[in-house]
N, C-alpha and C positions, 0 to 999 in steps of 0.2 A: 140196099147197101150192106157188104158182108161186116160182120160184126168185129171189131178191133180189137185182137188176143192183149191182153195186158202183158206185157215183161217186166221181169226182176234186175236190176243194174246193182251188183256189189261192186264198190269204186272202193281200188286198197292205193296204199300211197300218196293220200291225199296232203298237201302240203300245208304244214301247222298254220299259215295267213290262211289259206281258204278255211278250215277248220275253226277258225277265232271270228272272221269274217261272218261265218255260218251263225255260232252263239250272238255274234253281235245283231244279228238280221233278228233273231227268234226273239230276242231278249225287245227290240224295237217294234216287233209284229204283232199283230197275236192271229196267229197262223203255226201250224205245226211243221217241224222240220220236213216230214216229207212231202208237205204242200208248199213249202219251200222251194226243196229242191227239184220241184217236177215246174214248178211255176219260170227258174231261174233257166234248167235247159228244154224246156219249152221255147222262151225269147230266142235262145242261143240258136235254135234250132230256125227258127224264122229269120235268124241273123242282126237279130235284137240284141246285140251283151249289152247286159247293165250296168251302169261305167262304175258302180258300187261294188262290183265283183271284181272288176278290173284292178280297183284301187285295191284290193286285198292281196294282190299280186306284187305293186308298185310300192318298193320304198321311199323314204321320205328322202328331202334331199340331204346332202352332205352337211355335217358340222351341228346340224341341227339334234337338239335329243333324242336320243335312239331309244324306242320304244322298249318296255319293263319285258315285251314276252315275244322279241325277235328269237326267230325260230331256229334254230343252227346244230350238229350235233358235237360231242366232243368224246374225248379220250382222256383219262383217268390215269396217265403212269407213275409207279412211286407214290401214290395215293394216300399215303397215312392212313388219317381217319376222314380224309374229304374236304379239307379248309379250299382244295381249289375249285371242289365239286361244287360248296353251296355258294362260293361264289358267281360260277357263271352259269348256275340254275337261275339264279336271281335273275341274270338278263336273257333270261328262254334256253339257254342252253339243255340240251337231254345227253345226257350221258351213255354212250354204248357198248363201253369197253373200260373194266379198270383194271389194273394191276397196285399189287404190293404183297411183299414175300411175309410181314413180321404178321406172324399169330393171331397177336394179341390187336393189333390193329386191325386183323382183318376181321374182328369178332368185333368191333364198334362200329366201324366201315356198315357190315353186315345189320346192325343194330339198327344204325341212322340209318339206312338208305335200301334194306332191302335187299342186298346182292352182294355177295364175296368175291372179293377181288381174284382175280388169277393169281399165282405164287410169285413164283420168281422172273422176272423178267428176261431175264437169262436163256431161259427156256424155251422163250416163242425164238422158234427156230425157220419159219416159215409165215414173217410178218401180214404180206400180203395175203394166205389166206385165213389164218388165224386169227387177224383184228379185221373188224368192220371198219370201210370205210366212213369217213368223218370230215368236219369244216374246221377244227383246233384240237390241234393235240398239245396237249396242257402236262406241262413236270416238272417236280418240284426234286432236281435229281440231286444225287451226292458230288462229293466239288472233291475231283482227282488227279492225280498230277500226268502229262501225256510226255511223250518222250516221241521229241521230233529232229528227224533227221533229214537232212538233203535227199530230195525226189529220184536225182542223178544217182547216187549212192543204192537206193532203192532199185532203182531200174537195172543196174548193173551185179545187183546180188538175184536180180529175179524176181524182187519183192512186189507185194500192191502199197500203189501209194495214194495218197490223196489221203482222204479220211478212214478208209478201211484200214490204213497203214499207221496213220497218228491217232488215233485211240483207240486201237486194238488194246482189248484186255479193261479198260474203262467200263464203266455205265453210260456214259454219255456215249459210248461208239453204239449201246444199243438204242437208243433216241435216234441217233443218226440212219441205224439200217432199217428205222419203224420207218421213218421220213421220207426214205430213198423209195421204199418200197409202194407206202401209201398217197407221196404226194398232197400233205394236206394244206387247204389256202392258205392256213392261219398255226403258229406254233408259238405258243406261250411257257415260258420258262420260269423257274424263281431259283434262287441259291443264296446261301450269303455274299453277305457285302465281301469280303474276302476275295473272294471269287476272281474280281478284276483285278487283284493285284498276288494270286495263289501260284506259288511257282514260278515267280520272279516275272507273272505278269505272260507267261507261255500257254497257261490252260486258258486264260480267257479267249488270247490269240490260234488258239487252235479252233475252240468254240465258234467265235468268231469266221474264223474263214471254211471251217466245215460249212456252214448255214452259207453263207455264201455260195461254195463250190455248188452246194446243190440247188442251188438260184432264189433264195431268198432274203431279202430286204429287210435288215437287224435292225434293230431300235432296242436301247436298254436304258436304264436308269434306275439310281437306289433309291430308294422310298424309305422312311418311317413312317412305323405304324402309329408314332406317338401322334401324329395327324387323324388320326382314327378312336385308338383307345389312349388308356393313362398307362401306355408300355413305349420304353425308345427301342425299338427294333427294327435297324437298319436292313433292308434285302435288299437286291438286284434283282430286275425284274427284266425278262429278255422277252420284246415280241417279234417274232418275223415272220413278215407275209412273203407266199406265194410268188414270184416275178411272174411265172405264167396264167396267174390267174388276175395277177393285181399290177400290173407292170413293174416297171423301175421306180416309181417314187409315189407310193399310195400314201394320201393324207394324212398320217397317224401323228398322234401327239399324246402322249402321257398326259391322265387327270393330272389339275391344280390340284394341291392340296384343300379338301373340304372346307368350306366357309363356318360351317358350324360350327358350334361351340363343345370341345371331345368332352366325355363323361371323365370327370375326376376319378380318381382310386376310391376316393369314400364311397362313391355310387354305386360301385360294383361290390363292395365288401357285404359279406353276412353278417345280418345284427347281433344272432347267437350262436356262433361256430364252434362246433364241439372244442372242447377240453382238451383231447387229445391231439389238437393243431399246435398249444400251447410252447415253447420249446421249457424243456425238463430244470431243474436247476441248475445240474452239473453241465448240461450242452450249452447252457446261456453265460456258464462261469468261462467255460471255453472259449468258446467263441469271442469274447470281450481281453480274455489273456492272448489269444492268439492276435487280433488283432493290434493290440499294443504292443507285441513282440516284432514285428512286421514293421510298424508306426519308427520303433527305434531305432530301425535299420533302414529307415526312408522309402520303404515299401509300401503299396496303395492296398496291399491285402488286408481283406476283414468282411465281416459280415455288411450289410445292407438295410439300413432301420428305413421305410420305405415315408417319404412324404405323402401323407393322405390328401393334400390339395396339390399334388404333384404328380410326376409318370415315376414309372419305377423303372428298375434295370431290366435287361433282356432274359423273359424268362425261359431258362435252358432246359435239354431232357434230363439234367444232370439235377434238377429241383427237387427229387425224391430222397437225395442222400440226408442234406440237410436243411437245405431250401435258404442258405444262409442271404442270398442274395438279394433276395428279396424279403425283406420281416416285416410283419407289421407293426406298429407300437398297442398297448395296451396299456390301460389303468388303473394300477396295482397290481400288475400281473407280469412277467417275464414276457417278450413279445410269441408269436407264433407264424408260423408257416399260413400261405394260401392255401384256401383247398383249392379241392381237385375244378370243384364247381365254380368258385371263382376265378380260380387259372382260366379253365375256359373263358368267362367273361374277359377277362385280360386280352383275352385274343380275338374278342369279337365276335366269339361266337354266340346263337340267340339258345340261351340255357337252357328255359323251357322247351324248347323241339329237341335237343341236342343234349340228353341224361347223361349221367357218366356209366357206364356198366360193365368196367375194370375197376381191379384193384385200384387202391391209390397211387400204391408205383410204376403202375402200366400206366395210369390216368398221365400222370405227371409226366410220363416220359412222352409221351404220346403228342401231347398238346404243345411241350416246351419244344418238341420234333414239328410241330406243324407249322400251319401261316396264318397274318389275318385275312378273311374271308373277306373283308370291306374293301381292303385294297386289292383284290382280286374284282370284286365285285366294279368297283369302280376304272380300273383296267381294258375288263371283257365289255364296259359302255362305248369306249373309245373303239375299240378293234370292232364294233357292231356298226358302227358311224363309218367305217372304212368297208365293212360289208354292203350296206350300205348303198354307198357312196358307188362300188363297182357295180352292182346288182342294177343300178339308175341308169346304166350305161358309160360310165366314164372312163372306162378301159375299150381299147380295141377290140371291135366285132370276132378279131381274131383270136383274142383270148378266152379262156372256157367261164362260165360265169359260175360264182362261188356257189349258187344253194344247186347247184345241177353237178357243182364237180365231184365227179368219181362216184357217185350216191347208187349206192345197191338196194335191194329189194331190204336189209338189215337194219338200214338205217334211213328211212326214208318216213315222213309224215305218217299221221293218222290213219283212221277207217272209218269210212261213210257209205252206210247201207241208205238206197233211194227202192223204194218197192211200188 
């Protein structure tokens, strides 16, 4: 009998469930992965699949907990310093692509996470093949006013209309020609509250029927983060899925607000916070005159002495000038500004992974410009449940299924060498 030449299989693209599948088998065995994987398409090969390998493929059903490390990719634009990134790492998300133009954030960006974001957004001029295909594209974009005119009007001077025509010259029109271009299942938005009532209530309506026009299923809602940390920071939070990959009316529903109980301000506070957080005499003499100047004239203006078993006001990028907005009390001492270290905390973020390594004015602007990560995090659990839920089969044979759409050689699973 002639003797049977061994081969080499390098398997690239392997999908992050088979991949976690895999540790799960090794971690239950005590067999080594490549006697693993020669044991597994062995069966395959006799036409044995082991329904354990199957289930690595199969999501759980709908509505049900969606698992800490569903595997899905995403897109980064407007990126700050990442508050939307470590949220939906949290639930498996891998990141492929970020963008943000500011400096000084992309040098913290860079810090945390390893990789510098692209510049200006502006500038990807040829989205389709500049960005990697993805399953969510995630932005936390600027909120601007659109100037919309009758389609008739448009077509009779020659013009384009639809959304290439109502916000031209925005930020948001480049979101919209990433969108057109890449078709992704899933597109998660944040802005301020504001937002839905910004320009007499036109920008939202524009936003709105843009994502529409290009076939996707809007869902929004304002959130406070005071349900998360000890901050009231109202957002709007936009999610719309795909029609052609998720139909007309995919399951989604915004988290409850957490059952737990939110960490107080004293929790997050430093026991011995430099000196120099302190505010000065003359800036505390101030500040107390100006607000009583204000107070005379039946104005709500003044500083912010912050309740320690309380939430404090919304902190802004504007925190560095004098941080009046927020103070903390002190005793026998003038009150003093947050740091940069506890701002973060304020937001959610886990401090220890997340150092600060800007100035304090970059720090302050940065953070007071970002989001919390929790509500993100808790967000990207529901949109996984509607992932989900299609990936089970609950949409039409006709529609493309989420973890296979559009997926390039760029973005695709792991690597499993079998020898």
């Amino acid at each position: 009998m002639p003797k049977i030449k061994k081969q080499q299989l390098n398997i690239r693209d392997v999908p992050d469930g088979v991949v976690q599948w895999i540790k799960t088998e090794l971690e239950n065995r005590t067999m080594k992965k490549n006697e693993l994987l020669l044991t597994v398409l062995d069966r395959a090969a006799r036409g044995d699949i082991t329904p354990s390998l199957l289930d690595a493929m199969i999501p759980p059903e709908p509505r049900q907990l969606a698992p800490s490390n569903f595997p899905f990719t995403f897109i980064d634009l407007f990126a700050g310093i990442g508050g939307f990134r470590m949220g939906l790492q949290k639930v498996g998300g891998r990141c492929v692509f970020s963008c943000e133009w500011d400096k000084n954030s992309q040098r913290t960006y860079h810090h945390w996470f390893g990789e510098k974001p692209v510049d200006d957004i502006r500038a990807i001029t040829k989205p389709a093949e500049e960005i990697p295909d993805h399953h969510v594209l995630a932005a936390g974009f600027p909120c601007q006013p659109f100037s919309i005119a009758g389609v008739s009007k448009k077509n009779s001077l020659g013009k384009a209309h639809g959304f290439r025509c109502d916000t031209q010259g925005t930020l948001f029109f480049n979101i919209a020609t990433i969108i057109e271009a890449k078709r992704p299942p899933v597109v998660i938005l944040e802005n301020v509250k504001n937002l839905l009532g910004h320009d007499k209530g036109r920008t939202w309506k524009v936003i709105h029927e843009v994502l529409s026009e290009l076939r996707y299923k809007v869902f929004h809602k304002v959130i406070d983060a005071a349900a998360y940390v000890p901050q009231h920071r109202e957002r709007v939070f936009i999610v719309a899925f795909n029609k052609d990959v998720f139909g007309e009316a995919p399951p989604f529903a915004f988290p409850p607000a957490p059952e737990k109980k939110r960490p107080t301000l004293r929790s997050i506070l430093d026991p011995n916070p430099p000196d120099k957080y302190t505010l000065s005499n003359h800036l505390w003499t101030y500040l107390q005159d100006y607000a009583k100047r204000h107070a005379a004239k039946g104005n709500g203006f003044g500083f912010g002495l912050a309740d320690l078993d309380g939430v404090t006001r919304t902190l802004s990028a504007r925190y560095f000038k004098v941080g009046s907005e927020i103070l903390i009390p002190q005793r026998g001492k003038n009150p003093r500004r947050l740091t940069p270290q506890e701002c973060a905390r304020l937001m959610g973020y886990d401090d220890k992974k997340y150092k600060v390594v800007v100035s304090d004015t970059q720090a302050y602007r940065q953070i007071g410009n970002s989001l919390c990560p929790l509500i993100v995090e808790d967000v990207a659990k529901e949109v996984t449940k509607v992932m989900a839920w299609q990936m089970h089969g609950h949409v039409s044979t006709s529609n493309v299924s989420m973890m296979n759409h559009r997926q390039s050689e760029t973005s695709r699973g792991s690597y499993v060498t079998a020898v």
